[in-house]
N, C-alpha and C positions, 0 to 999 in steps of 0.2 A: 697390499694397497689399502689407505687411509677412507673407509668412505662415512667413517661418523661426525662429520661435520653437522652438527644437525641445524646448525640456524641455514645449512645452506637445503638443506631436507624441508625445512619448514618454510622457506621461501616457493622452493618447488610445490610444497601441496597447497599454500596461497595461490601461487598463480593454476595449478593447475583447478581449485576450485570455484575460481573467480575469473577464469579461462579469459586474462587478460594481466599483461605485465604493469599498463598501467595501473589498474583497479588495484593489483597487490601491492606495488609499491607505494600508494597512497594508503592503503590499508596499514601499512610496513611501516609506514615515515620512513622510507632511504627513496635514496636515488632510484630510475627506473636502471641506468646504468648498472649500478649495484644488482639488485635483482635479476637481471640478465647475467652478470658475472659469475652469479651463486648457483642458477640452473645449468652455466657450463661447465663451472667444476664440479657439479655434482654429474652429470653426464661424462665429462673425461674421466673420472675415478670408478665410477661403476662401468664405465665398457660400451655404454645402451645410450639411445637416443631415445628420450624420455618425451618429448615433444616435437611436433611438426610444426613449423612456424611458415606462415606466407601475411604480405599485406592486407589480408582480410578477416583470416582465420588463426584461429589456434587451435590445434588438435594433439589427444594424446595419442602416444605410439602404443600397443601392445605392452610393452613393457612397462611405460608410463602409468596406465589402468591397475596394472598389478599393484604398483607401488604404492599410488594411490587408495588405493580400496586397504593396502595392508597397514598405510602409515595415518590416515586423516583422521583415526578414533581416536589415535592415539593421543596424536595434537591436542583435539577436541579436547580431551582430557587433561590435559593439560592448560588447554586454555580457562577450563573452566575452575580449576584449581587457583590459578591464577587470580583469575576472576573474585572469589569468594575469601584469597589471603588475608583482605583487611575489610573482611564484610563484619565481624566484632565493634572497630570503633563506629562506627555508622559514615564515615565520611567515602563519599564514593569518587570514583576518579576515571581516566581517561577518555575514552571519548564515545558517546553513544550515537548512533548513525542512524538516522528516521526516514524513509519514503511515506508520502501520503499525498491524497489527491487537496487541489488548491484549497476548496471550499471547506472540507473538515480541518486542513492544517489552520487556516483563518480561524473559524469559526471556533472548532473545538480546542487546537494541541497549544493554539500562543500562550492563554494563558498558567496552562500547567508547565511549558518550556518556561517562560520566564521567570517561574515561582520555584521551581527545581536550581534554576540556574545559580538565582540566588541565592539561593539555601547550601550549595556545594559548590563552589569556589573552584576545588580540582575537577572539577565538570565541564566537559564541552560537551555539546550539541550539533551536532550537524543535519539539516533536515534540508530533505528534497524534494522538490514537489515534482509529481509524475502522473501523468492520465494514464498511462501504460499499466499493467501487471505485471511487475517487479519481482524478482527472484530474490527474497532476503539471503539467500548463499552464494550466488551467480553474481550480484549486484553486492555484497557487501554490506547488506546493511543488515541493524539488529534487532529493528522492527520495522514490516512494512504496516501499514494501514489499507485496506483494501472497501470500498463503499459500492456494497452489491447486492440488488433484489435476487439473485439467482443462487441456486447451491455453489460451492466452489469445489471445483476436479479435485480428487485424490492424489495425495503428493505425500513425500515425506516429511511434509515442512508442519510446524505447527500450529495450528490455527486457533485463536481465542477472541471466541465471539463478546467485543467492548459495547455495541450499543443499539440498541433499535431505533429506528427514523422512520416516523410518523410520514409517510407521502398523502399529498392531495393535488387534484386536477384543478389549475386553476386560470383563467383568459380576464380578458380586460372587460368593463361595462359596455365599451363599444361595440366589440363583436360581440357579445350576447346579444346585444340589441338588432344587430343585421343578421342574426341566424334563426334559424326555427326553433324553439323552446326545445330543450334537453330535457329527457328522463329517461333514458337506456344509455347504455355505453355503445350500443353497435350503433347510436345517432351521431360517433363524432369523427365517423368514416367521412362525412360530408366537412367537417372542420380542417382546417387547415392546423396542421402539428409541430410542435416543437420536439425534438427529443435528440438522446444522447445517444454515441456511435453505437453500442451493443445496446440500445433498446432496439429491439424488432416487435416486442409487441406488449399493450399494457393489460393488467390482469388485472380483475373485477369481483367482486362476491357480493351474491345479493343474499335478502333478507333468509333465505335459507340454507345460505353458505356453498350456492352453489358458483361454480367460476366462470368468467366471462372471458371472454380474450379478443382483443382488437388489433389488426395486423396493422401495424405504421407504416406510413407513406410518405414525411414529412417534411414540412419546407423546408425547415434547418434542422440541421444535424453539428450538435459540439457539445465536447467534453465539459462546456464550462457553464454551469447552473446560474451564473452571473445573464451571460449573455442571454441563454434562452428564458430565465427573468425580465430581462428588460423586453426582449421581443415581447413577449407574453404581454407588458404593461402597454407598448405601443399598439398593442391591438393585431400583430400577425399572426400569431395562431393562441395556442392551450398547449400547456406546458404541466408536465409532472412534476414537479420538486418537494421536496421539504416542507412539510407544514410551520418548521421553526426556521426558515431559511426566507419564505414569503411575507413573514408579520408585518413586519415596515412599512409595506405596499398593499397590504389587507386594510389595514388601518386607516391607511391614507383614501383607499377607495378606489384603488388603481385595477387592483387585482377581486375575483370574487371566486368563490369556490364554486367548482360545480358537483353533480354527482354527489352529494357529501353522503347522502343514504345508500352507495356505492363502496362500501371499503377496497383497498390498493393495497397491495404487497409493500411493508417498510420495507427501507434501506436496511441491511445488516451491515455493518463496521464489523472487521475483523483485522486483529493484529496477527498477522504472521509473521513465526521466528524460526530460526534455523533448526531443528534437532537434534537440541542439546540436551545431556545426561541431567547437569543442573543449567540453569536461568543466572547469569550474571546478576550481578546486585545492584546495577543499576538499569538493567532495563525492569528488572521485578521492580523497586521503589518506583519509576517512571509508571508503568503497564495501575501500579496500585495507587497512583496518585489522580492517575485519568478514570478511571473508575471510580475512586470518592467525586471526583468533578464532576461526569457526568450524573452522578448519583444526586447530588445536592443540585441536580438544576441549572450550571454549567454551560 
């Protein structure tokens, strides 16, 4: 019995680590047709039902597990060989796949995307913007971006920390003026908050580096540093953001900083990548061009 087929092997360990037909077949460029085709010949030849399929889920079998865990390095390695063939003439190719949250993809990634873009020709881009935590292996992609005051859990995945972000507390002239003057952090229990879904609470150090923490309670709650910027200028509550994200509205006199003899925990940016043996050469040229960018002021 014939079971070395391997583009139909290498389709099975797509879908099974992207634990969706469509994601692999869009990974794949074939049909999802196709891909479904290739995990059943690979199943009729081997004997084994390699996958549980229902309208909601995919799951591996027993058997599926094994095969996987025996066959995915090897891919890996393969792919990564692939990857680095024509990393000599400098010209990079296929397709590099980005998650990242709205306000860094704006802010930071456009214009290293559009300067990559046009510098290599055989380059596509594809970027997706996500408020969620993104699984660069489960998801498919070959860098997420990740923007978090907090450690991130231990995983296999590989985490490289691209940038620190300056945070300051900042509300409108108006509500300062209808609130009791501010100089502690535990005075802004009485303020009305702005903050994003996993903020639960903001942190504070004072002049002798000791910490502060204030549990949030807060009017609005969203992902999007836009929105809780504009409440912020309309005078609804005091908002955490980006010291380089508020200048516009600093300037204009909209926005004032409070606390400023208070330091806040930066944002840490981190690019997670799958765990791979080597780094394709185009997300290494990408990863090393955001880097000079942020470096030179960007």
């Amino acid at each position: 019995m014939r079971t070395k087929d391997w583009n139909d092997w290498y389709c099975f360990a797509m879908v099974a680590q992207l634990a969706s037909f469509t994601r692999a077949a869009e990974r794949l460029e074939q049909p999802k047709s196709s891909v479904s085709l290739a995990i059943s010949r690979l199943e009729k030849r081997a004997g084994v039902r390699l996958l549980e399929r229902s309208t909601r889920r995919l799951r591996l079998t027993a058997e599926g597990e094994q095969l996987l865990a025996a066959i995915a390095p090897l891919f890996t390695r393969l792919d990564d060989i692939a990857d680095h063939l024509h990393a000599g003439d400098d010209r990079l190719r296929g397709v590099l796949r980005i998650a990242a949250p709205y306000e860094f993809g704006t802010l930071q990634l456009a214009d290293v995307i559009c300067d990559v873009l046009a510098e290599h020709p055989e380059l596509d881009i594809h970027v997706d913007v996500s408020a969620r935590r993104v699984d660069p292996i489960a998801d498919g992609y070959d860098i997420v971006f990740v923007v978090t005051a907090d450690a991130l859990p231990d995983s296999s995945q590989v985490a490289r920390q691209v940038f620190s972000v300056e945070r300051g507390l900042y509300a409108s002239p108006g509500l300062i003026a209808a609130l009791p003057p501010l100089d502690h952090p535990a005075g802004l229990a009485q303020w009305p908050q702005l903050a994003s879904p996993n903020e639960q609470h903001w942190q504070f150090r004072d002049a002798q580096g000791q910490s502060h923490v204030l549990a949030l309670a807060p009017r609005l709650r969203t992902q999007n540093a836009a929105l809780r910027l504009r409440a912020a200028t309309q005078g609804l509550g005091v908002a955490m953001v980006a010291t380089t994200f508020c200048e516009p509205e600093v300037q204009r006199g909209e926005l004032v900083r409070l606390l400023p003899a208070w330091p806040t925990e930066p944002l840490i940016i981190y690019a997670l990548l799958p765990a791979r043996r080597l780094m394709p050469a185009r997300t290494r040229h990408f990863l090393d061009r955001l880097a000079a960018y942020l470096q030179a002021g960007g």
